[in-house]
gemmi code that builds the backbone of each chain (N, CA, C; Angstrom):
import gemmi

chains = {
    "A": [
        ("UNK", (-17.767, -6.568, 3.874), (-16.608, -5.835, 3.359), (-15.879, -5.177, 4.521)),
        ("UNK", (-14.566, -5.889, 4.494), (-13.981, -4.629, 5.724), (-13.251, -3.767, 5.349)),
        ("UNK", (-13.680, -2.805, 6.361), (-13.229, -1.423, 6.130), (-12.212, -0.275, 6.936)),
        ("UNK", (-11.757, 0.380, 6.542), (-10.928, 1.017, 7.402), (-11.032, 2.173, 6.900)),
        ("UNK", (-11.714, 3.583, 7.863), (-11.939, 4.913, 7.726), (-10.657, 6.153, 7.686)),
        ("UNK", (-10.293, 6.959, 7.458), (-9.846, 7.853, 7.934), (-10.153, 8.789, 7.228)),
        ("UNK", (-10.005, 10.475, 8.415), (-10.692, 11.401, 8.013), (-9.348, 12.439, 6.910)),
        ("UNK", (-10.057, 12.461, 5.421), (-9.314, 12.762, 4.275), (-8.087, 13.657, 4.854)),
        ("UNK", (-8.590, 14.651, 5.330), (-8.194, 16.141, 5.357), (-8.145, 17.193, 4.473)),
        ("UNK", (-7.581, 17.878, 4.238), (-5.904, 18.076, 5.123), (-6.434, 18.424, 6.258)),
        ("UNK", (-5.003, 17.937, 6.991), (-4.977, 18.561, 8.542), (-3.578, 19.662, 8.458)),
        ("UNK", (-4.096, 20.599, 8.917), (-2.713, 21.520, 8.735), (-2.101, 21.699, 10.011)),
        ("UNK", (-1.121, 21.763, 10.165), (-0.304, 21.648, 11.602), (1.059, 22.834, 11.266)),
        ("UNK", (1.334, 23.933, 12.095), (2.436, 24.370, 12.158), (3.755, 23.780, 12.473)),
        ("UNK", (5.039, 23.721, 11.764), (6.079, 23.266, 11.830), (6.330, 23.363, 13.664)),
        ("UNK", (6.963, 21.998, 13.885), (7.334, 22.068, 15.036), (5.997, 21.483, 16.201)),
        ("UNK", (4.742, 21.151, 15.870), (3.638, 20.925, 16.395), (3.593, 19.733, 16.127)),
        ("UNK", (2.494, 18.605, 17.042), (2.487, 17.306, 16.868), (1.104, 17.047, 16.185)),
        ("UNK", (1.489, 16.250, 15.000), (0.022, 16.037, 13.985), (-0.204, 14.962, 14.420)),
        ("UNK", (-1.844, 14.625, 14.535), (-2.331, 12.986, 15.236), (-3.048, 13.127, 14.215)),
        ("UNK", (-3.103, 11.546, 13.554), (-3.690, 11.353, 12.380), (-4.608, 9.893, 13.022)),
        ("UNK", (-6.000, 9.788, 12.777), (-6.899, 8.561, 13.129), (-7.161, 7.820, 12.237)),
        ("UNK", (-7.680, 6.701, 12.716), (-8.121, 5.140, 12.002), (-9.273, 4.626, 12.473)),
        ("UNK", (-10.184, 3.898, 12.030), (-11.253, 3.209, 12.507), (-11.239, 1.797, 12.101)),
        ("UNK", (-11.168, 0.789, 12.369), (-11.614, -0.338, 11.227), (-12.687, -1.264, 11.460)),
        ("UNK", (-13.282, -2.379, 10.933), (-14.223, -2.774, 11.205), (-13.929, -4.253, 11.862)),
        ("UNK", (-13.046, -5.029, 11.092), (-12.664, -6.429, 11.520), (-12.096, -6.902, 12.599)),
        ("UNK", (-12.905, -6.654, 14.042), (-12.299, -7.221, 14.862), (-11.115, -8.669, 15.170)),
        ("UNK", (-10.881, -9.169, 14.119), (-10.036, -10.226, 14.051), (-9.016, -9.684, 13.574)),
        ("UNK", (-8.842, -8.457, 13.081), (-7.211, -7.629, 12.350), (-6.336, -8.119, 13.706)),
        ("UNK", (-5.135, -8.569, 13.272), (-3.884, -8.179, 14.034), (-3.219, -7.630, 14.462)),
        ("UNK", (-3.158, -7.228, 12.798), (-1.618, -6.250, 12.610), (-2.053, -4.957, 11.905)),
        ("UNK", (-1.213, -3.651, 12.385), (-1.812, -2.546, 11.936), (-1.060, -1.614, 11.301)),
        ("UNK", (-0.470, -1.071, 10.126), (0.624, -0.022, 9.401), (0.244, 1.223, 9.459)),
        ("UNK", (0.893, 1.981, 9.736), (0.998, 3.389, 9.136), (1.752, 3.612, 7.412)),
        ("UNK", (1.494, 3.836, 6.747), (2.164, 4.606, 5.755), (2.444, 5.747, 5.113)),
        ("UNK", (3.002, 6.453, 4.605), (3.194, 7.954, 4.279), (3.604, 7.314, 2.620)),
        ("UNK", (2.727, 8.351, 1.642), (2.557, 8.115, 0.611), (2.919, 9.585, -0.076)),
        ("UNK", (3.945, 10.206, -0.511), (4.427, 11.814, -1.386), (3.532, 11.327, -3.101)),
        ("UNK", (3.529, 12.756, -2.682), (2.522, 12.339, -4.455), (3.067, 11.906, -5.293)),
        ("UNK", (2.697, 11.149, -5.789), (3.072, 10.495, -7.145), (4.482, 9.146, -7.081)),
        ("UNK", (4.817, 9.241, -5.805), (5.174, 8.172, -5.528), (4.586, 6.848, -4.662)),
        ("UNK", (5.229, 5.727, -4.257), (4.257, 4.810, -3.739), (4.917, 4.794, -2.318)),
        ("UNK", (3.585, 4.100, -1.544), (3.682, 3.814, -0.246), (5.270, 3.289, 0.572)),
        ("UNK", (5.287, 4.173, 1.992), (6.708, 3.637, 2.614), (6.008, 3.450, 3.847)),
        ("UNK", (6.578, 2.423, 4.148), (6.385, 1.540, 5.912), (6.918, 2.555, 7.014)),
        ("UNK", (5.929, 3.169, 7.726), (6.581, 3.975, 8.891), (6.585, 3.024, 10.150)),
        ("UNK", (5.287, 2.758, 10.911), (5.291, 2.089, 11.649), (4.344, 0.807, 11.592)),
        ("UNK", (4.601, -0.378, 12.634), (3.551, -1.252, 12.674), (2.832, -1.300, 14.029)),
        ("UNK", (1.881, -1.456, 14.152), (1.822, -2.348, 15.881), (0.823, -3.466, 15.476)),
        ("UNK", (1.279, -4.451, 16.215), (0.239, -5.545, 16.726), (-0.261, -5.588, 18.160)),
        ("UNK", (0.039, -4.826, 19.403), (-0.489, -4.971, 20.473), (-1.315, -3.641, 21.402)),
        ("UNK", (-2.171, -3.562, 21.818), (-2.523, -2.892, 22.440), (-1.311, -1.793, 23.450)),
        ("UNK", (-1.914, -0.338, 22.954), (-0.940, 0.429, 23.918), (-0.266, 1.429, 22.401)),
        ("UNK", (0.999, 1.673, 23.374), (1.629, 2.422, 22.018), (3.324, 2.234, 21.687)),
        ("UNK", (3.585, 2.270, 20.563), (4.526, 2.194, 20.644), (5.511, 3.188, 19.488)),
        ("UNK", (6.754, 3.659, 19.727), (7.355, 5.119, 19.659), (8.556, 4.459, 19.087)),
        ("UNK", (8.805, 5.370, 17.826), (9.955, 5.256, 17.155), (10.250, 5.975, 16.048)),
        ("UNK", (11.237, 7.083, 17.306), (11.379, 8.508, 17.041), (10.692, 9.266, 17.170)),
        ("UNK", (10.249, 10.230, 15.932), (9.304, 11.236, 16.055), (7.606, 10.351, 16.361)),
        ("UNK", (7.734, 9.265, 15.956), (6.764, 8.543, 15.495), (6.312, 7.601, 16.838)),
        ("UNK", (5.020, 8.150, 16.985), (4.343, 7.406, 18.083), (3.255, 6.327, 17.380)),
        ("UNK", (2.849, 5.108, 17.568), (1.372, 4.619, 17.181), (1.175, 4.355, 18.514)),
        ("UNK", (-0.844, 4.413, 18.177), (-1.281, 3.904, 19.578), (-2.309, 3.239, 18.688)),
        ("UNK", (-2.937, 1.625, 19.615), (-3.639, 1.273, 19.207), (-4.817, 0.527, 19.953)),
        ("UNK", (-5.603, 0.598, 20.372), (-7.187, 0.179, 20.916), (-7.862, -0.721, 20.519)),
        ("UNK", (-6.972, -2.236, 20.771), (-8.345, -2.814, 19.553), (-9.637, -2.838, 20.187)),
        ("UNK", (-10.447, -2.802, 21.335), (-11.716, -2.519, 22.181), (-12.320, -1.542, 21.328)),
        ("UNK", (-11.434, -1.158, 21.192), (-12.279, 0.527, 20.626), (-12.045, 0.432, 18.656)),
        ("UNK", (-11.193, -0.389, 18.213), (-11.084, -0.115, 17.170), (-10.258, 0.330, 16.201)),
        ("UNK", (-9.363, 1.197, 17.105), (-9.134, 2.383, 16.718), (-7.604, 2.332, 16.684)),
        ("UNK", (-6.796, 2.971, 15.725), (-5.089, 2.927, 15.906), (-4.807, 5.086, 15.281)),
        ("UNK", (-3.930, 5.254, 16.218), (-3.943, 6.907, 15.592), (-1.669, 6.623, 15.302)),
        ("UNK", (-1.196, 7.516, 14.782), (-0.236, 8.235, 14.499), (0.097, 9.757, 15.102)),
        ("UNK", (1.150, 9.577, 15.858), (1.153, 10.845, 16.352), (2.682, 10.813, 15.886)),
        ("UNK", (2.884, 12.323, 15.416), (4.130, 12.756, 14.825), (5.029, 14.431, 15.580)),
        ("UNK", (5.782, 13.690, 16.075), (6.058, 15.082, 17.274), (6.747, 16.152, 16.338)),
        ("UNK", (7.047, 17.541, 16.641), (8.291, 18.260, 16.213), (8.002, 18.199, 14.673)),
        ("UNK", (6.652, 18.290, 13.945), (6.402, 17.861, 12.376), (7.204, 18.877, 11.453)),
        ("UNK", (7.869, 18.363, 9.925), (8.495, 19.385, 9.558), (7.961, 19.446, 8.441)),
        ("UNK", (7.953, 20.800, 7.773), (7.657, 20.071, 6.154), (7.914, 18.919, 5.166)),
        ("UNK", (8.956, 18.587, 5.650), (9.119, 17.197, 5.175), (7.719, 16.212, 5.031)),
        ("UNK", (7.524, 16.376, 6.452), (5.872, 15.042, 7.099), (4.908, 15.406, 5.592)),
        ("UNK", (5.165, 16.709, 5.219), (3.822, 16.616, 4.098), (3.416, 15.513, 3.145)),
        ("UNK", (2.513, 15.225, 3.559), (2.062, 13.880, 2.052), (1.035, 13.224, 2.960)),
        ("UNK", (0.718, 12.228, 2.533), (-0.512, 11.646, 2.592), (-0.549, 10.271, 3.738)),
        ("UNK", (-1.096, 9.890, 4.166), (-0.589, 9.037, 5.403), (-1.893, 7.858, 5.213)),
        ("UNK", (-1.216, 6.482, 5.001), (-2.576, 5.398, 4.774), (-2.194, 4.731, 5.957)),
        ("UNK", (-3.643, 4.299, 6.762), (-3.443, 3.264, 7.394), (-3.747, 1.998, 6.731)),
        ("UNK", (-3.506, 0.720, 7.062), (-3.524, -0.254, 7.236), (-3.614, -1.637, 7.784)),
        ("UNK", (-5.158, -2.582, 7.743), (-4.966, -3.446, 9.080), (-5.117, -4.453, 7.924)),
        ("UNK", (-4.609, -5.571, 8.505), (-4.434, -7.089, 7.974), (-6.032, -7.451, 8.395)),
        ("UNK", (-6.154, -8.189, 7.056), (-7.752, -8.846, 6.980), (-7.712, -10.356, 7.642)),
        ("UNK", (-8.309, -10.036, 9.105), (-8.629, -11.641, 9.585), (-7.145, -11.744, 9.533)),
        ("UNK", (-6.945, -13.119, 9.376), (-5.817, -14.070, 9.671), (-5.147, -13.914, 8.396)),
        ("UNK", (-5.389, -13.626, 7.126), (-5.325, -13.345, 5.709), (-3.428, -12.730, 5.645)),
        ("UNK", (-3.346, -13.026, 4.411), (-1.991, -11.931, 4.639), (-2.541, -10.606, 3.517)),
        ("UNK", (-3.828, -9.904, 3.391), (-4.112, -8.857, 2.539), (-4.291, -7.988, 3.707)),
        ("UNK", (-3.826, -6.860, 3.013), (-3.880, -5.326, 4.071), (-5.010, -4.965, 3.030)),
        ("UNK", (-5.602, -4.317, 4.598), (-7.109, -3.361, 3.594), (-6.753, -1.828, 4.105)),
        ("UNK", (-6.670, -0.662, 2.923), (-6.384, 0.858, 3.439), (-7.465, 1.297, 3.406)),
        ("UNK", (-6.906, 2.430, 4.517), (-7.932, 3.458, 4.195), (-7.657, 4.396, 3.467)),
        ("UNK", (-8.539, 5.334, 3.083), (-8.207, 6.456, 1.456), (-6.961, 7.632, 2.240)),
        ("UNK", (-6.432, 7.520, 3.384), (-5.946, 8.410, 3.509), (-5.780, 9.601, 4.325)),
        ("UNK", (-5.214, 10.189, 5.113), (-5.368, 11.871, 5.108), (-4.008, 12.250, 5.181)),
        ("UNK", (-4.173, 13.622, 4.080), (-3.406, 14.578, 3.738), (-2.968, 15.118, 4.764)),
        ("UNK", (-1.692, 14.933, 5.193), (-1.125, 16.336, 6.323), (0.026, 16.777, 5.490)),
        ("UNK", (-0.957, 18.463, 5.916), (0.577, 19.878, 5.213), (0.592, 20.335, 6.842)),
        ("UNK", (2.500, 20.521, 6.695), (2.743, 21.201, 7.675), (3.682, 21.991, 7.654)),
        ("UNK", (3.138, 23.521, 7.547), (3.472, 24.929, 7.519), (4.575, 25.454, 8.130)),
        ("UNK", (5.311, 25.745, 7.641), (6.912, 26.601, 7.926), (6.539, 27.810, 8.263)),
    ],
    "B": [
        ("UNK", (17.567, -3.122, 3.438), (16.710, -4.486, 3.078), (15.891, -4.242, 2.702)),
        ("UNK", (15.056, -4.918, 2.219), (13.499, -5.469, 1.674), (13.425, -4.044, 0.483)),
        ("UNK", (14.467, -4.142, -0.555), (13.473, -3.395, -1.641), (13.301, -4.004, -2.893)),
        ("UNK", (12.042, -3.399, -3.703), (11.152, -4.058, -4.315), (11.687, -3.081, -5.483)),
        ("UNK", (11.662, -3.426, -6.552), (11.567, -2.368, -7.835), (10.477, -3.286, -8.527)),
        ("UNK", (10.268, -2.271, -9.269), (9.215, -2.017, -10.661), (9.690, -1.441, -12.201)),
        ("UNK", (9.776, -2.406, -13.004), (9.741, -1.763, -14.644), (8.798, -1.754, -15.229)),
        ("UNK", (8.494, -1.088, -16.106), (9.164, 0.237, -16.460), (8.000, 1.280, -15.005)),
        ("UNK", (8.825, 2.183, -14.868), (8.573, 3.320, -14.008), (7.303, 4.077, -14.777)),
        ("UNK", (7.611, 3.712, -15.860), (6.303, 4.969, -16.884), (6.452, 4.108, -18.139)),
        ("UNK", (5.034, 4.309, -18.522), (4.554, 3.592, -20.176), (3.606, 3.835, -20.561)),
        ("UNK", (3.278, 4.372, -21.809), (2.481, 4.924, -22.926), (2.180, 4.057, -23.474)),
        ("UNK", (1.205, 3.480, -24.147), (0.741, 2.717, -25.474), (-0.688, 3.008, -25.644)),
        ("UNK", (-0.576, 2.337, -27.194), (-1.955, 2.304, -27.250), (-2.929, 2.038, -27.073)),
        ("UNK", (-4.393, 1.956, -27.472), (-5.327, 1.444, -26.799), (-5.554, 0.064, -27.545)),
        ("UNK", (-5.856, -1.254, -27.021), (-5.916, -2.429, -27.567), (-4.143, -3.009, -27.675)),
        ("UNK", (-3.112, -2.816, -27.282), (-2.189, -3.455, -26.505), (-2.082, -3.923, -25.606)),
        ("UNK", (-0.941, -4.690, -25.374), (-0.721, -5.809, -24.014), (0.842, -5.024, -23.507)),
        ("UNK", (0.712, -4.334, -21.835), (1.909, -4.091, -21.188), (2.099, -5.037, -19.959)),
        ("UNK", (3.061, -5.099, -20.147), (4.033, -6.135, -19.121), (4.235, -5.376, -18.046)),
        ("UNK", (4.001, -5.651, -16.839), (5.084, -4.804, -15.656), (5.750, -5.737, -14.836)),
        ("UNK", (7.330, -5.711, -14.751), (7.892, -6.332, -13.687), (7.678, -5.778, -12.091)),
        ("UNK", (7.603, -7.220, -11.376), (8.105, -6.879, -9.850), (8.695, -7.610, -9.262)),
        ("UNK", (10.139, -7.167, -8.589), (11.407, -8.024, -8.292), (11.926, -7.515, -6.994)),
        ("UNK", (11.740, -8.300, -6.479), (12.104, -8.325, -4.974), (13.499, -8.619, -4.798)),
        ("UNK", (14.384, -7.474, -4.225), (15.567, -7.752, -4.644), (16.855, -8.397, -3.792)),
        ("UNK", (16.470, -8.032, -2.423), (17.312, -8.619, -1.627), (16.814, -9.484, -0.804)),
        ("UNK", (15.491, -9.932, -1.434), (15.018, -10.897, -0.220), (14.049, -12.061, -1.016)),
        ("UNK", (13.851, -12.881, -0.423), (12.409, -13.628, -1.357), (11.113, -13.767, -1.017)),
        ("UNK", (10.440, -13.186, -2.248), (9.291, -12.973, -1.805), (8.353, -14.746, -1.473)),
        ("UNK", (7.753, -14.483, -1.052), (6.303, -15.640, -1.028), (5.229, -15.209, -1.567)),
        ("UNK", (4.591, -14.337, -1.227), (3.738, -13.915, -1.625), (4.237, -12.248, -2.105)),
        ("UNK", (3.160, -12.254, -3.515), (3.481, -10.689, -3.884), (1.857, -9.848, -4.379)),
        ("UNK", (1.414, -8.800, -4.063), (0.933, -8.134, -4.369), (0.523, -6.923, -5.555)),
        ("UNK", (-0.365, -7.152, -5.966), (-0.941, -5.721, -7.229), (-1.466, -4.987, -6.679)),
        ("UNK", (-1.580, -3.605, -6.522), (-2.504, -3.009, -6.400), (-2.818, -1.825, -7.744)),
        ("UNK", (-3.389, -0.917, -7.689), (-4.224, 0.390, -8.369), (-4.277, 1.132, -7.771)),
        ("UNK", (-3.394, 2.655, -8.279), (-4.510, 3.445, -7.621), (-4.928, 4.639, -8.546)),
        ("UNK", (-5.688, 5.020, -8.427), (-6.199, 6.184, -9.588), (-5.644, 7.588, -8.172)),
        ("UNK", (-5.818, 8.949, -8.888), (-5.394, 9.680, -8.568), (-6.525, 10.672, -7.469)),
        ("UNK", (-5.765, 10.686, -6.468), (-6.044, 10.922, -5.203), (-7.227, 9.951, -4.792)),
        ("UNK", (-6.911, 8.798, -4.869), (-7.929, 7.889, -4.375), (-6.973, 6.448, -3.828)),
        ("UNK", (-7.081, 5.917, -2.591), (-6.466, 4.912, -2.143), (-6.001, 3.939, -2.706)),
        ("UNK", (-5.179, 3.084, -2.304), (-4.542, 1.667, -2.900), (-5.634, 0.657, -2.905)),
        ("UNK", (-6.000, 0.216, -3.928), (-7.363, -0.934, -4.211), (-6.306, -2.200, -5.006)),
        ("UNK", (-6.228, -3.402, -4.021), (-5.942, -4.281, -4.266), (-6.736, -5.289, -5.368)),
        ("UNK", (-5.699, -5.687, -6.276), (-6.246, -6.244, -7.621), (-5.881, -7.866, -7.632)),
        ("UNK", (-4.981, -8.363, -6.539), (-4.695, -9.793, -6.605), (-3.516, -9.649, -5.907)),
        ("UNK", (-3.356, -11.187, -5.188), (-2.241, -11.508, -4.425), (-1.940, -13.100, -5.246)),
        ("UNK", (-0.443, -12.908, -4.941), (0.245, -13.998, -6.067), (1.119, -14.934, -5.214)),
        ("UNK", (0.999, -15.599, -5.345), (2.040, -16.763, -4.467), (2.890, -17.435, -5.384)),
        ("UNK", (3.961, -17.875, -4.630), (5.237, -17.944, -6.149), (4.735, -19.568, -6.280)),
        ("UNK", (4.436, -20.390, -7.778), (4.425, -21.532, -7.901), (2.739, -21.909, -7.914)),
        ("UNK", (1.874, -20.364, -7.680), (0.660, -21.344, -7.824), (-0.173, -20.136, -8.320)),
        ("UNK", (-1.644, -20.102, -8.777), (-2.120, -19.079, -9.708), (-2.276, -17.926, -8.635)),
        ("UNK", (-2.911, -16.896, -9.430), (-3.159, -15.329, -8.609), (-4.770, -15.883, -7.499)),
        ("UNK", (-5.053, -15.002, -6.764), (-6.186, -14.731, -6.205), (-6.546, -13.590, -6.381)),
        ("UNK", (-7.227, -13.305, -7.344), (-8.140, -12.156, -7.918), (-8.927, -11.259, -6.897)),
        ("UNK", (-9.512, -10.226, -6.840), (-10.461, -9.271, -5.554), (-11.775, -9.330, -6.696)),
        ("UNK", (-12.793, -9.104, -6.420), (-13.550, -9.130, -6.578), (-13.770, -8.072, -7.540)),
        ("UNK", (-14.210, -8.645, -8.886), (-14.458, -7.089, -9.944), (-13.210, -6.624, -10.811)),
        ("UNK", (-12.140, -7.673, -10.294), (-10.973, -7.540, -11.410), (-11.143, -8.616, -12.391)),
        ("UNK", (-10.700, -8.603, -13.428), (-10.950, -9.603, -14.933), (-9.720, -10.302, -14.763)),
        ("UNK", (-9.559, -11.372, -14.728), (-8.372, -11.973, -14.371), (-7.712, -12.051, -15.676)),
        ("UNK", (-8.721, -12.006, -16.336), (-8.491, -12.713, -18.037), (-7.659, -11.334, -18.767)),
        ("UNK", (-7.817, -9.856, -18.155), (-7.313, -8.830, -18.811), (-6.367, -8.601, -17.690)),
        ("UNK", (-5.937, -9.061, -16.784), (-4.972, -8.508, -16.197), (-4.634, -10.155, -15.279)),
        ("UNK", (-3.386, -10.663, -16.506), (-2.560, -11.599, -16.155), (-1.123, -11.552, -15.045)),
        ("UNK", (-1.507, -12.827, -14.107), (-0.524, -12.212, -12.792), (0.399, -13.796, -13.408)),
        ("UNK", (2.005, -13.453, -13.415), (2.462, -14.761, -13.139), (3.277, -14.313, -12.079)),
        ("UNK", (3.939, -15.471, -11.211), (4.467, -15.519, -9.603), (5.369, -16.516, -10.330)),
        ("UNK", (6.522, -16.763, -11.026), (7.308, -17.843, -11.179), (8.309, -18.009, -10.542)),
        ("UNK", (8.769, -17.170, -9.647), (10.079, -17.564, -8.951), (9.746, -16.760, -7.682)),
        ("UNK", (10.899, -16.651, -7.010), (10.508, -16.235, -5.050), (10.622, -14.747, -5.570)),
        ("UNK", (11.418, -13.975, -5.926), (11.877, -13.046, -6.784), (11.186, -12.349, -7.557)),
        ("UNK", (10.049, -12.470, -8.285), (10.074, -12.137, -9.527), (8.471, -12.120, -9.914)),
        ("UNK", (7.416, -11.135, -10.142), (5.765, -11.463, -10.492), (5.823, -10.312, -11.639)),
        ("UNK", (4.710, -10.713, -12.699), (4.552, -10.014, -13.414), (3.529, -9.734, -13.291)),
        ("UNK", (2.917, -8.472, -14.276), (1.195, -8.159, -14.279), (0.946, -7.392, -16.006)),
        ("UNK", (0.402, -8.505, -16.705), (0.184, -7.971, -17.436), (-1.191, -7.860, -18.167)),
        ("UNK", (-1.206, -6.349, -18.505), (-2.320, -5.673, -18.739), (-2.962, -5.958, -20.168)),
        ("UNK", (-3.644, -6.880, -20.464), (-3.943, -7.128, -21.927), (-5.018, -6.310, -22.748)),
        ("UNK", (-5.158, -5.933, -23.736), (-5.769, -5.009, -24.614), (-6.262, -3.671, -23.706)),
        ("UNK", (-5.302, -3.571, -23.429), (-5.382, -1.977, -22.743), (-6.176, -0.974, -23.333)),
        ("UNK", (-6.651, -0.620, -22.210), (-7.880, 0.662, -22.737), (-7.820, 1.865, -21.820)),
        ("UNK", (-8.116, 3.371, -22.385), (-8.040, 3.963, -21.934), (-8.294, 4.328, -20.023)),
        ("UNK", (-9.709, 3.335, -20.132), (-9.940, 3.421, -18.299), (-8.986, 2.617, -17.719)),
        ("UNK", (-7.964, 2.017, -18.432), (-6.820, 1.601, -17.592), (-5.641, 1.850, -17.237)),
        ("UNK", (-6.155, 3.382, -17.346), (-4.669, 4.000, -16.798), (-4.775, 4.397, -15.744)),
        ("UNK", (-3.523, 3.930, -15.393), (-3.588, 4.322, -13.388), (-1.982, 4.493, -13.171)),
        ("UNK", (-1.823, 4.364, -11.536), (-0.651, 3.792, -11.272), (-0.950, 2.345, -10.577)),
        ("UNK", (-0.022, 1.491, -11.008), (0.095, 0.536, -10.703), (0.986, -0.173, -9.882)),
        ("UNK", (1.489, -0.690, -8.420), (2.087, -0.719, -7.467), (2.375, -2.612, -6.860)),
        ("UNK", (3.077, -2.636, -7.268), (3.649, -3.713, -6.616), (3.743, -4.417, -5.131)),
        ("UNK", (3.656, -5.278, -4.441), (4.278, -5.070, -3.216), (4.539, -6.478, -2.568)),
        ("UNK", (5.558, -6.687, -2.066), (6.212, -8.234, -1.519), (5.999, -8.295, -0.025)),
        ("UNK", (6.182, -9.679, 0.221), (6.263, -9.669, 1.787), (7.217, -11.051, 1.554)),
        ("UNK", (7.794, -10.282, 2.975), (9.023, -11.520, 3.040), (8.730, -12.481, 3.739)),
        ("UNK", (9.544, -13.702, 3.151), (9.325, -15.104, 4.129), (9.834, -14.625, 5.676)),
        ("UNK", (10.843, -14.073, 5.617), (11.630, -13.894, 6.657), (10.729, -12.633, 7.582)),
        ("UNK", (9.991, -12.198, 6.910), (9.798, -10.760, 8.106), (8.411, -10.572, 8.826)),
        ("UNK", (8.034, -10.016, 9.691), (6.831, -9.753, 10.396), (5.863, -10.068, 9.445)),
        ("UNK", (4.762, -10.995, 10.094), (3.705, -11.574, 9.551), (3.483, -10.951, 8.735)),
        ("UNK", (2.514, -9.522, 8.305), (1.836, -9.170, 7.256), (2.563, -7.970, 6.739)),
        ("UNK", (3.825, -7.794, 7.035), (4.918, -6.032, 6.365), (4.557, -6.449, 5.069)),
        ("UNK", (4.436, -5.829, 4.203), (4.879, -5.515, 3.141), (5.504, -3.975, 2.658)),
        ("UNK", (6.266, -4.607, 1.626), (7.254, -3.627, 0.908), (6.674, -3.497, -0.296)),
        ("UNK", (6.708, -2.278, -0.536), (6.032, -1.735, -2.030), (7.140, -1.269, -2.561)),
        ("UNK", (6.869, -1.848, -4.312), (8.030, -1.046, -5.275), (7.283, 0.079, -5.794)),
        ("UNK", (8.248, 1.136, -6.481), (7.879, 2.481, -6.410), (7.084, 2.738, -7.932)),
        ("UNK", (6.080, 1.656, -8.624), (5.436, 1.997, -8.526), (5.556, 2.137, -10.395)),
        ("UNK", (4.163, 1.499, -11.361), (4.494, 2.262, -12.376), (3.091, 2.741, -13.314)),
        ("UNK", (3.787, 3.779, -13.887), (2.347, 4.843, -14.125), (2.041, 4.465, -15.691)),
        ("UNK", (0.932, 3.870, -15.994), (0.469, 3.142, -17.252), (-0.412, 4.506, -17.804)),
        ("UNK", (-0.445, 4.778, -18.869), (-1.132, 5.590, -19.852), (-1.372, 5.028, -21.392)),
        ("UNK", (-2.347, 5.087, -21.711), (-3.289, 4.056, -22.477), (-3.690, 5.128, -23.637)),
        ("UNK", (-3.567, 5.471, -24.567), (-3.754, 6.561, -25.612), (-5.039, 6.037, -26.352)),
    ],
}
model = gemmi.Model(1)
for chain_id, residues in chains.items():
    chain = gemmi.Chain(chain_id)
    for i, (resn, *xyz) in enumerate(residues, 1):
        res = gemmi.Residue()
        res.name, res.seqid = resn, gemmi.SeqId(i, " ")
        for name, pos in zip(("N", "CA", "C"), xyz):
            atom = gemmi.Atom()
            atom.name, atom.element = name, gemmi.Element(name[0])
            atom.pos, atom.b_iso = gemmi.Position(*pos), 0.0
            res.add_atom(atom)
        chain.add_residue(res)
    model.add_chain(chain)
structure = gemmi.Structure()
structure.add_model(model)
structure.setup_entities()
């Protein structure tokens, strides 16, 4: 079963501070990797993707990703209350076109 | 580009009914389209991926037989929920990927919230 971790939260971050949100996954054959931001009770929106090692920035929105290590994080500069809601990652299974998430973590960020 | 809607947004019925949900990909065509679930505060759990013109591929532990996927056009998948029962209320989430766009993006429609009396 592959899997992809992240730690629930909340992470609370003061307005104006940069929230880094982590990922773990298991399937070394993933490609491709999403960020999503999920507001309650509505459904998932596409923030960023990466497929390559390193990072890559667009806007407030940084990803970095490690596949050696595993690992892809979200970093969100200047966070406003807005950022509040729930943030899924996402890596493509194998060669597959199914994304497997992880449950999530909650970032509130305090005015 | 790339948005997806969902009907109905919200639906009530009873228990031992059949609900329909559309998903329509609107400015683009889909190939493949996606179901997912999610119960409340708990992640997106994929229920089947649909390819337009050929049957669903089920996940493991979904009843294919109570939750009918058709894919009939590039455009257009349904999911319908047959003799609905109370543990089948969730939200229920759509999601396309385009012929045209980065290997595995998908676009999710916003999504509709089933309640089962």
């Amino acid at each position: 079963q592959k899997e992809v971790e992240q730690n629930s939260g909340p992470l609370s971050v003061p307005e104006g501070a940069i929230a880094s949100l982590n990922c773990t996954y298991s399937d070394r054959g993933s490609q491709s990797f999403f960020w999503y931001r999920q507001y309650s009770g509505k459904s998932p929106e596409l923030i960023m993707f990466i497929y390559s090692n390193g990072d890559k920035e667009d806007g407030r929105f940084t990803a970095q990703l490690n596949k050696a290590s595993q690992y892809v994080s979200l970093l969100i500069r200047d966070s406003q209350p807005s950022d509040s809601a729930t943030y899924l990652c996402a890596v493509n299974e194998g060669y597959g076109n199914k994304l497997v998430f992880g449950a999530g973590t909650i970032l509130r960020v305090k005015s | 580009g790339a948005v997806v809607s969902q009907h109905p947004s919200r639906v009530i019925c009873k228990s031992g009914t059949s609900v329909k949900i559309e998903c329509r990909s609107l400015d683009f065509q889909a190939t493949t389209m996606f179901w997912y679930r999610q119960f409340p505060k708990k992640s997106l759990m994929l229920m089947a991926t649909s390819n337009e013109g050929s049957k669903a591929t089920y996940e493991q532990g979904v009843e294919k037989d109570k939750f009918l996927i058709n894919h009939a056009s590039l455009t257009l998948s349904t999911l319908t929920v047959t003799s609905a029962h109370p543990e089948d209320s969730s939200f229920y989430i759509c999601s396309a990927r385009s012929a045209r766009g980065t290997l595995y993006e998908q676009f999710f429609g916003p999504g509709t919230r089933l309640t089962v009396l």
